[in-house]
C-alpha beads as a LAMMPS data file, in Angstrom:
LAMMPS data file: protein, C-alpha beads

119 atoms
118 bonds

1 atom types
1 bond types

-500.0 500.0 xlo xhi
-500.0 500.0 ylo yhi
-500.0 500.0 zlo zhi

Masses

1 110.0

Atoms # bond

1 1 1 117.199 -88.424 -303.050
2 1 1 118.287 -87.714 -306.848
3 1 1 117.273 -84.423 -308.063
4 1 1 114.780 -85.388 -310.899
5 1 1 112.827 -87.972 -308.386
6 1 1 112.946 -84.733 -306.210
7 1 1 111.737 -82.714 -308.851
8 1 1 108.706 -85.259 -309.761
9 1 1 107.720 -85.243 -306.091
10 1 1 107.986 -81.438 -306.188
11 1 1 105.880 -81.103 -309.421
12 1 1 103.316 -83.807 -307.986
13 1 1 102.817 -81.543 -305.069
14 1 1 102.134 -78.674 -306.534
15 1 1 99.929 -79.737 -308.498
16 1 1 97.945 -81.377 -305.898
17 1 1 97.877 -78.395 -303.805
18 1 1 96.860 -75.783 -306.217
19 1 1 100.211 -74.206 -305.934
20 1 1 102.590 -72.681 -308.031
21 1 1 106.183 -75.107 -307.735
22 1 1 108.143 -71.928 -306.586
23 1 1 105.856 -71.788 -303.471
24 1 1 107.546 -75.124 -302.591
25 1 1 110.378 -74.691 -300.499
26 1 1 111.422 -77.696 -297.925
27 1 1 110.348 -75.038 -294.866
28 1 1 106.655 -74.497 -296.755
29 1 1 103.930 -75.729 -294.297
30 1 1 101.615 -77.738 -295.304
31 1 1 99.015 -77.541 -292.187
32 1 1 97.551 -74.419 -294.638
33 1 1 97.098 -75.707 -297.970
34 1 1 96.957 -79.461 -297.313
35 1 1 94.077 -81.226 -295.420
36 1 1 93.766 -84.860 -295.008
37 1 1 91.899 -85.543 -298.704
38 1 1 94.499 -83.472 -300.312
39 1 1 97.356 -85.844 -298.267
40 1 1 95.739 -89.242 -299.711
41 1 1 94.929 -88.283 -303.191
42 1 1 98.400 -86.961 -303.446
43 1 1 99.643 -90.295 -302.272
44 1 1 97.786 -91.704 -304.599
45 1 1 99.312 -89.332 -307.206
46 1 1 102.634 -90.419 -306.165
47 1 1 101.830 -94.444 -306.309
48 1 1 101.045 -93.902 -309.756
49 1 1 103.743 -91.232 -310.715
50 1 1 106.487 -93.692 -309.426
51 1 1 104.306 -97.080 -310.271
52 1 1 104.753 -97.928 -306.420
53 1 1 102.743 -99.014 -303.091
54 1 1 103.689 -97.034 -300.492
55 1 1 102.726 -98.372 -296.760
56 1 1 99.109 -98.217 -296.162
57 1 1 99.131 -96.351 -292.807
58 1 1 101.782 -93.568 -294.641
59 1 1 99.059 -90.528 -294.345
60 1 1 98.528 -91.758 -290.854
61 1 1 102.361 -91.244 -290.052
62 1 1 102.705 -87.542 -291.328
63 1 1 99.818 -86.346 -289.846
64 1 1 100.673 -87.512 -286.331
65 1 1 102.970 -84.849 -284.690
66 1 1 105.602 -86.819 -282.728
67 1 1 105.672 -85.607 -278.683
68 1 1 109.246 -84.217 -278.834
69 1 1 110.175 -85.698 -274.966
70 1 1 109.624 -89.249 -276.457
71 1 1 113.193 -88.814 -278.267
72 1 1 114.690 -87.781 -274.846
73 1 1 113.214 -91.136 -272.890
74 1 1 114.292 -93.463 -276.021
75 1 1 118.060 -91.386 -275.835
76 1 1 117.883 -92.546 -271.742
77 1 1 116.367 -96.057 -272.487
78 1 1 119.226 -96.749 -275.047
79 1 1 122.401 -94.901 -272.791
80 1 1 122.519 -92.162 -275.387
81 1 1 122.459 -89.339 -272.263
82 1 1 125.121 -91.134 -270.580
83 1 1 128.078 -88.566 -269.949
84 1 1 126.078 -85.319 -270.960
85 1 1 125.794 -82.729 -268.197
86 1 1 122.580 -81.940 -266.102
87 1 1 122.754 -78.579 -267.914
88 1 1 122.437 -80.500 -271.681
89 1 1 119.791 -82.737 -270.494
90 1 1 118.238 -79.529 -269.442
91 1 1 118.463 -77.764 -272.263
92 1 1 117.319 -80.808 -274.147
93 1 1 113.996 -80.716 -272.469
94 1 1 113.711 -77.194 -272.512
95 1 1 114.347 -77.424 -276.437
96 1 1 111.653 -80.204 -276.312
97 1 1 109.061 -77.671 -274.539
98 1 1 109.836 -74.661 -277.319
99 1 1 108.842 -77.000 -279.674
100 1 1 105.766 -78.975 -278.374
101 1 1 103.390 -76.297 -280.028
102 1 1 105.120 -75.456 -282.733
103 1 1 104.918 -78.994 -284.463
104 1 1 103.746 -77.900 -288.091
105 1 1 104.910 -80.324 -291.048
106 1 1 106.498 -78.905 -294.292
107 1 1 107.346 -80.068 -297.520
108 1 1 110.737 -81.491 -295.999
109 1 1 108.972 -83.237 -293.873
110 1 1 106.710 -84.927 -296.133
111 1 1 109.485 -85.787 -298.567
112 1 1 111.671 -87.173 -296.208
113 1 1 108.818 -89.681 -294.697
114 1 1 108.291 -90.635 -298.436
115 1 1 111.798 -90.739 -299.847
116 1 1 112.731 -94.131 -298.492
117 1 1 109.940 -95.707 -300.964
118 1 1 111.085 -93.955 -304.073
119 1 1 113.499 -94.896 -306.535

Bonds

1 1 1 2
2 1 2 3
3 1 3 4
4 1 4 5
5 1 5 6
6 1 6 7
7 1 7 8
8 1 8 9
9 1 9 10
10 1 10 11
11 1 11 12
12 1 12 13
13 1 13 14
14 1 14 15
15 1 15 16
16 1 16 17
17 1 17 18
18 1 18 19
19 1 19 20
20 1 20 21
21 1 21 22
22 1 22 23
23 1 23 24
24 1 24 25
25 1 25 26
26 1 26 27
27 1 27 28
28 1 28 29
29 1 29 30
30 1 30 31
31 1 31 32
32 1 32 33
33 1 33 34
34 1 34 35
35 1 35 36
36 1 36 37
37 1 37 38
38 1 38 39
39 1 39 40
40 1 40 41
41 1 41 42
42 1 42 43
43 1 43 44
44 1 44 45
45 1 45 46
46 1 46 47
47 1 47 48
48 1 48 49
49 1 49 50
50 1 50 51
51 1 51 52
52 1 52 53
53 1 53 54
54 1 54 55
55 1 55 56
56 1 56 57
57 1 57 58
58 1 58 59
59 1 59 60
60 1 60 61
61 1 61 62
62 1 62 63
63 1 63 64
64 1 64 65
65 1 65 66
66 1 66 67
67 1 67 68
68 1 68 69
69 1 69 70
70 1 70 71
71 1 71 72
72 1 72 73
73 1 73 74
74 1 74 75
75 1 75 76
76 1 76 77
77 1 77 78
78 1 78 79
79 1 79 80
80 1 80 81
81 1 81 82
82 1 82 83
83 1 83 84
84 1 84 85
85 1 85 86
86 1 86 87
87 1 87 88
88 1 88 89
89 1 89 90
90 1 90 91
91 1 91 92
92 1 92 93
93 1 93 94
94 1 94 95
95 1 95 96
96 1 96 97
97 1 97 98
98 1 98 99
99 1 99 100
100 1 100 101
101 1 101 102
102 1 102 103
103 1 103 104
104 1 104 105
105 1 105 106
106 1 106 107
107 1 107 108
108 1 108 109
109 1 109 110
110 1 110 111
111 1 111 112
112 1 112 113
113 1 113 114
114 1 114 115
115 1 115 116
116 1 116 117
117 1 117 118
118 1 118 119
């Protein structure tokens, strides 16, 4: 994404989170200053900002926290695991059950589920 349409985003967050900008780092979590009302009038916010629709069901996909084995099955499904070692496959599920709990979305996250729409 270009820096000033990074930028926008940036300053259209902080302003709908009652935050200072600098506060806004791509590893900032949201889960504490964002709850779902903030999350649609901000994509509102951003509709306007950019004069854009963005997919209806958008607030839907950032708040659901993806189950990190489902990446492992699709990887088997499409022959992805082929030629990696018990030991990797392993470690990939052991990877998979660190992270389970610790799904929290940040501001990367959230800009990188919107950037696709923006210009």
């Amino acid at each position: 994404m270009e820096t000033r349409t990074r930028r926008k985003l940036l300053r259209l967050m902080a302003e709908h989170l009652g935050v200072k900008r600098s506060e806004l780092t791509d590893e900032t979590p949201l889960d504490d200053i964002m709850d779902e009302l903030d999350l649609i009038e901000l994509i509102m916010a951003i509709e306007e900002e950019f004069n854009l629709e963005l997919p209806d069901d958008i607030d839907e996909l950032f708040l659901t926290s993806p189950n990190p084995y489902v990446q492992i099955f699709q990887d088997t499904l499409d022959g992805k695991l082929r030629g990696k070692s018990e030991e990797e496959i392993e470690a990939m599920f052991e990877k998979a059950a660190d992270h389970q709990d610790k799904v929290e979305k940040t501001v990367k996250d959230f800009i990188d589920l919107v950037a696709p729409y923006l210009p």
